[in-house]
N, C-alpha and C positions, 0 to 999 in steps of 0.2 A: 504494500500500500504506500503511496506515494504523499499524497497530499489529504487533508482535514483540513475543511472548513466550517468555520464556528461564527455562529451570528450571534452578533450581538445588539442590546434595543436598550437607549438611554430613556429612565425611567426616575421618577424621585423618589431617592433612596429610602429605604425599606422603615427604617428608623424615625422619620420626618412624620408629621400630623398633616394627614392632607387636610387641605382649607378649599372650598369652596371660594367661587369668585361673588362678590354680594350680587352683579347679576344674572349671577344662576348662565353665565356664558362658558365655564370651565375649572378646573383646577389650576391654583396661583403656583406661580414655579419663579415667580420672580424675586431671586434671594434666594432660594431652596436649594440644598443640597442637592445634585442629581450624580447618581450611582450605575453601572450598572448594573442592569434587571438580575436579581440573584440567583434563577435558574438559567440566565446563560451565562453565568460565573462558572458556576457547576459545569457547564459544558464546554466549556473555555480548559477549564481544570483539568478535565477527563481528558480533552484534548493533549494537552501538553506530557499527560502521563504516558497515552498513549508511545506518541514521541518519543520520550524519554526512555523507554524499556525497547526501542529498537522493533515498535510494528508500523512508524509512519517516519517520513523523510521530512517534512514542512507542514505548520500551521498558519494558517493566513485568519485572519479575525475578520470579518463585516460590519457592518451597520449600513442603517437605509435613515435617513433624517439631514438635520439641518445641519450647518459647520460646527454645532456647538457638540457633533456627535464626535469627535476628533477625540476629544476628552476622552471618552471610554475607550475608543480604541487606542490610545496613547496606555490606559489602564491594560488591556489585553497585551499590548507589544513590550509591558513592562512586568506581565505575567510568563511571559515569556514566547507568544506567537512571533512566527517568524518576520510577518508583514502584516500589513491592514489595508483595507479596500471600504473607501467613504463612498456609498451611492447617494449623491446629493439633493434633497429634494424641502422645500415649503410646507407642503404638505402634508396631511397625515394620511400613514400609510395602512391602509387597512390587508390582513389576512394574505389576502387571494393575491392582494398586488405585493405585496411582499414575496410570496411565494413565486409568482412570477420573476422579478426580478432576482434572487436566488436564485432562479434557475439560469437563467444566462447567465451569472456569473459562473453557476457549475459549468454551462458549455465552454466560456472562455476559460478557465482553469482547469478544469479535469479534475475537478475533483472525484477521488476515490469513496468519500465517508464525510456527511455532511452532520454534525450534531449540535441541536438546538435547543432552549430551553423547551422544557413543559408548555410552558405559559408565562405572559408575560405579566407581573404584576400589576399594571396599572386598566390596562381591561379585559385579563383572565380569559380572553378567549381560547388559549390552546386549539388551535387551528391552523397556524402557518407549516407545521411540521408533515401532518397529515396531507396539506394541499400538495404542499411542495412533489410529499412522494408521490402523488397521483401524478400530477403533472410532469414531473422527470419517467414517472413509468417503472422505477424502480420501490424497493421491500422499505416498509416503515418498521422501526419497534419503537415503542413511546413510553415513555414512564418508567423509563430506565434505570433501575438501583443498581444494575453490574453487566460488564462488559467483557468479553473476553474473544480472541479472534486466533484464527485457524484453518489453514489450506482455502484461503478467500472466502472466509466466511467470517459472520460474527455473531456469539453464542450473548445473547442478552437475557437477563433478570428483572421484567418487571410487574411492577406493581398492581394490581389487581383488586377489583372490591372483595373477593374471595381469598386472598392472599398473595402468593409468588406465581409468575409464571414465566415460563424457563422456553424463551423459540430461539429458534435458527436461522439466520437468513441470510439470502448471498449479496457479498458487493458489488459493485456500491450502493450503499442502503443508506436511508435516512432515519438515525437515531434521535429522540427526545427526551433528557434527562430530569429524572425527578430528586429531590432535596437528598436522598440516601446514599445516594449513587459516591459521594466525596468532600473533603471540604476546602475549597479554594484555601491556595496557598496566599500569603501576606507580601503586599508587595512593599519592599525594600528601598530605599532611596538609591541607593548606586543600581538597580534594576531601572531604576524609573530617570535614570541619567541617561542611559545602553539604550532604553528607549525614543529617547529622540531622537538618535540615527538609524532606528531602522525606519524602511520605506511607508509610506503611510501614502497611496492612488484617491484620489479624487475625484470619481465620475458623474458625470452630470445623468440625472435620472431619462432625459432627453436620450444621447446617447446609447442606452440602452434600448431602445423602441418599445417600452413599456407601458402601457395604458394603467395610471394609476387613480383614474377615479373614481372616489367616492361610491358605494353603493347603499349607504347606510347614512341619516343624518342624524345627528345629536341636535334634537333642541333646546336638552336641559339638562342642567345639573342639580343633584340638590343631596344636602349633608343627611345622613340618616337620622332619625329622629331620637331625641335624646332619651338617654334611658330613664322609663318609672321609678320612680321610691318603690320597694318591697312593701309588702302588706304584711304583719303577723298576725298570726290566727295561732290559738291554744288550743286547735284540736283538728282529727284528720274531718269531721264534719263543717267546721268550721273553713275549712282549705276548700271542702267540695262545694261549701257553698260561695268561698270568693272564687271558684274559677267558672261555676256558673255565671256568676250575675257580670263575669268577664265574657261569658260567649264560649269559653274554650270547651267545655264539655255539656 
């Protein structure tokens, strides 16, 4: 196996209190820590271990967003991918065009092993991984806790509402990794120096002949509703009768 590629999606960091905007037009990210997304940390991670034990030759990082996405991948190139590749765009990228775009960049790289988070945390879709493999034509495993490869194959571990389940599938396949799977290694200040010499491509989303609008629109946002004071009740009749006169039963 030659090459892994690892996408990555700037998101506000996991740790941060998202804030609505007061007109309900989005989430405030101005001032905000932004991170990247922690399940393609994990895939970033797996990637480099990969590497590292002598089953791949080069790791190339992604992202699809605005020039402020440099940032993360400056973060991956300082985790130790070999180069980064900025697809440049305004807009937001939803699912399908993400997955799109992913793919031409697997055509113009060659990529052998594409691995991607779960999902992304700021709108949980876990979609792009699944598109992708429909569209490339190639084997998906998703929910990845463990990886292992073998006469071009790779033996995946995952997660299930039932528990573990354990498939096979031939390369090049597109992997999706869940929180188990490992824990990103910390990045170092002399790492994150090493990283500003290597290559960091900047492509305009143009360039790629990708159709990336929109097919979903956001009219609004709005913060979840804050939570009730608790009731106590001195007895289990007394509990059945506050969850009636709530509707619940």
């Amino acid at each position: 196996m030659e090459k892994i590629m690892v996408a990555v999606k700037r998101v506000v960091d996991y740790n941060v209190r998202v804030r609505v905007k007061p007109d309900g037009s989005g989430v405030v990210t101005d001032g905000v820590k932004m991170s990247i997304n922690p399940f393609d940390e994990i895939a970033l991670e797996e990637a480099l271990r990969i590497r590292e034990r002598g089953d791949a030759s080069e790791v190339i990082v992604v992202s699809i967003g605005s020039t402020e996405c440099q940032q993360q991948l400056r973060t991956g190139l300082a985790m130790g991918a070999d180069r980064a590749i900025l697809v440049e765009t305004s807009q937001a990228v939803e699912p399908l065009a993400a997955a799109r775009v992913l793919l031409k960049l697997i055509e113009r790289e060659g990529a052998d092993l594409v691995i991607l988070g779960k999902q992304a945390i700021d709108d949980d879709n876990s979609q792009t991984g699944q598109m992708l493999a429909a569209l490339w034509e190639r084997p998906q495993a998703t929910f990845a806790s463990a990886i292992e490869f073998a006469e071009g194959k790779a033996t995946v571990t995952r997660e299930v509402d039932a528990g573990l389940e354990v498939i096979e599938v031939d390369l090049p396949a597109v992997v999706t990794t869940d929180l188990r799977l490992n824990e990103p290694r910390y990045v170092k200040l002399p790492d994150i120096m090493k990283a500003k010499k290597k290559p960091l491509e900047n492509i305009a989303i143009a360039d790629l002949d990708v159709v990336i609008d929109p097919q979903f629109k956001v009219t609004n946002f709005a913060p979840p509703e804050q939570r009730q004071k608790g009731v106590m009740v001195e007895d289990v009749a007394g509990l059945v009768k506050a969850l009636k006169d709530k509707g619940l039963v």
